[in-house]
Structures are given as C-alpha cells and as structure tokens.
C-alpha positions in Angstrom: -49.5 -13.0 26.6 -50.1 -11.8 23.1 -48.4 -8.7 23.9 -45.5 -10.6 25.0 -45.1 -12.5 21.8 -44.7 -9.6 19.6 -42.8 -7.4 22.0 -40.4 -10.4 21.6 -40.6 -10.8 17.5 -40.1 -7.1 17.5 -37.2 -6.9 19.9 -35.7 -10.0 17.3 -36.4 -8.4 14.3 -35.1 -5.7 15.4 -31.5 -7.0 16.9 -30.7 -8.9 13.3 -31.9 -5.8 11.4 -28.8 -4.0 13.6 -26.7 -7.1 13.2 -27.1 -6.5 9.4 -26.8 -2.9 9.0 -23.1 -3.0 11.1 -22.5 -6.3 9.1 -22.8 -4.8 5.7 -19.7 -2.7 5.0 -17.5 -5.5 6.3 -19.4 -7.9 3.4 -18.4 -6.2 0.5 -15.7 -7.3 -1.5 -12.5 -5.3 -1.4 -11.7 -3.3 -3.8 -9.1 -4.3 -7.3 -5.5 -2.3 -7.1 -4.0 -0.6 -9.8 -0.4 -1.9 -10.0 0.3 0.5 -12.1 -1.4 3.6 -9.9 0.6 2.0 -6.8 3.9 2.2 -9.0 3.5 5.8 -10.1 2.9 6.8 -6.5 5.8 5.4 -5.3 7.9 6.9 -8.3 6.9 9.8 -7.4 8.0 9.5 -3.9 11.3 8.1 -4.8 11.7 11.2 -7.1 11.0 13.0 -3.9 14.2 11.8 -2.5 16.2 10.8 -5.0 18.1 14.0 -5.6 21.8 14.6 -5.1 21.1 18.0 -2.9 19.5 16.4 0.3 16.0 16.8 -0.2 13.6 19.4 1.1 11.8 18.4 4.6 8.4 19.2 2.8 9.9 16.5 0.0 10.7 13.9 2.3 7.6 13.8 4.6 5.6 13.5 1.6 7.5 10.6 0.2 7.3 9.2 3.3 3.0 9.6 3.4 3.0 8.3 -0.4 5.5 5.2 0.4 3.3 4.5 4.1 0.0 5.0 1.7 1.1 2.5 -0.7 2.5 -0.1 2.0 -1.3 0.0 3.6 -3.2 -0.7 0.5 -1.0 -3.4 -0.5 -1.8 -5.1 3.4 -5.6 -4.7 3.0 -5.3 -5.8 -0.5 -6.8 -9.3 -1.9 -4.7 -10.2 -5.0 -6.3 -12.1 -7.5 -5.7 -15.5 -8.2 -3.3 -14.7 -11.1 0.8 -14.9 -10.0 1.8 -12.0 -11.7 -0.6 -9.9 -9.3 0.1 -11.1 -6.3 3.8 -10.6 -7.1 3.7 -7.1 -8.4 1.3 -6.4 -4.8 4.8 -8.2 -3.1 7.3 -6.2 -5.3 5.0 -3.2 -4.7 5.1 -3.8 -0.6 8.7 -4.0 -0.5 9.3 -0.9 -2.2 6.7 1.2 -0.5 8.4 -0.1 2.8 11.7 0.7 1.3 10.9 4.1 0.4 9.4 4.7 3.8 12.0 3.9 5.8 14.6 5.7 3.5 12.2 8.8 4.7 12.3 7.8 8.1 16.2 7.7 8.2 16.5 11.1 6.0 14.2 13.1 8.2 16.5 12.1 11.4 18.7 15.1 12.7 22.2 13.2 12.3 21.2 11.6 8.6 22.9 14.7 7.1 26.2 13.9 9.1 26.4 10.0 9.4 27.7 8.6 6.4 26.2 4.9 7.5 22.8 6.6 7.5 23.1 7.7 4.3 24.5 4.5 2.7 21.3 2.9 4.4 19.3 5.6 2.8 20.6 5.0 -0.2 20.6 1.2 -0.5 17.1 0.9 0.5 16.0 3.7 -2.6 18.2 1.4 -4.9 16.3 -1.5 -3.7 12.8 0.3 -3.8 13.6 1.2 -7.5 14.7 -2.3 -8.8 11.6 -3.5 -7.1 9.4 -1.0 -9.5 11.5 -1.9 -13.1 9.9 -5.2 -12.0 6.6 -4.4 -11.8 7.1 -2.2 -14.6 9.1 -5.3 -16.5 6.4 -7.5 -15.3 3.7 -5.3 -16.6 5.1 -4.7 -19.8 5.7 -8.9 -20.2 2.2 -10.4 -22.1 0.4 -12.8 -19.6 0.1 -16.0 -21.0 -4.0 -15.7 -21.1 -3.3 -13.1 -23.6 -0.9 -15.0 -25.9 -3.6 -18.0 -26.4 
C-alpha cells in the first residue's frame, strides 16, 4: 500500500511541476513599447513608399513587413495606465494598418494603372502620416506628472 502512496505523490508532484514549467512563460508580464521605436519603424516604411517614382517591389514588401510588424506589437501590447500611451499605441495601430494596406494595394498588378487604387494608396499614407505627427506632437507635449 505504501508503494501505492508514493507512486501517487510522485505522479502529483510530478503533473503540477509540468503544469508549472508550461505555465511560466505565459506568467510574465508583457513587455513596455517604445512609442517612439514603433514611430521610427513605421517612418521608415512610409519613406519606403512615399516616393513620386512608384516604389521598388523590394521597397514595398518591406514597408509592408515593418507596417504588419508594428500593427502586431501594438495588438499584444498592454498600455499603461497613462492616456497619452494608450493613445499613441491607438495612433500607432492605425498607421501601421494604414501603411500596410497602402503596401497591399501597391504590390497589386493593376495599382500602377487604376487611378482609384492609387488615390486609395495615397489617402491611407496621408492618414498613416498624420497619425505619426501625433505621436510625435504627443510626445514632444510635457505630461502633466512632469510639470508638477
């Protein structure tokens, strides 16, 4: 019966020692985002394809991995508590979705051609970069912790 017993303490001990090792990683608290690194990637994505020649296929497929990069960190991110944060991580969303689809829609075979497409393009960059001069504005602006 003995036996038993500790077969059964060891087979316990054992499943929460598993149930903790696969628990771990998912315990740890999510890492803080740069506003500002997010904002310099997607500048220089919108650089990528913000050029009066239509930009180089090698050009726009990267902007489009920076501006799909930047989209997923802002998803998995936590913003803090502060407004301004969580703000700059919406302003930061928009315009790495912006800037992605304005990739999408300039790596399709009839962008060149359709002038529609290109307005599209075009609007969504124009919206991606007003979206970073407020980040960049809100960054710039002293936080009212700072001022007291």
């Amino acid at each position: 019966m003995a036996v038993y017993i500790g077969v059964f303490v060891v087979l316990v001990l054992g499943l929460l020692f598993a149930y903790r090792a696969m628990g771990a990683p998912a315990s740890r608290p999510p890492a803080d985002l740069d506003p500002g690194a997010l904002a310099a990637a997607l500048e220089e994505a919108l650089g990528l394809l913000d050029t009066e020649d239509p930009p180089a296929s090698s050009g726009i497929h990267r902007a489009r991995r920076l501006g799909s990069g930047v989209a997923q960190r802002v998803a998995q991110a936590d913003p803090r508590p502060d407004s301004e944060h969580a703000s700059a991580l919406g302003l930061l969303g928009a315009a790495a979705d912006d800037c992605a689809w304005a990739a999408r829609i300039m790596e399709s075979s009839a962008y060149p051609g359709n002038p529609g497409l290109q307005a599209g393009a075009r609007a969504l960059l124009d919206h991606a970069s007003r979206c970073l001069e407020a980040v960049r504005a809100g960054a710039a602006a002293p936080s009212a912790a700072s001022r007291s």
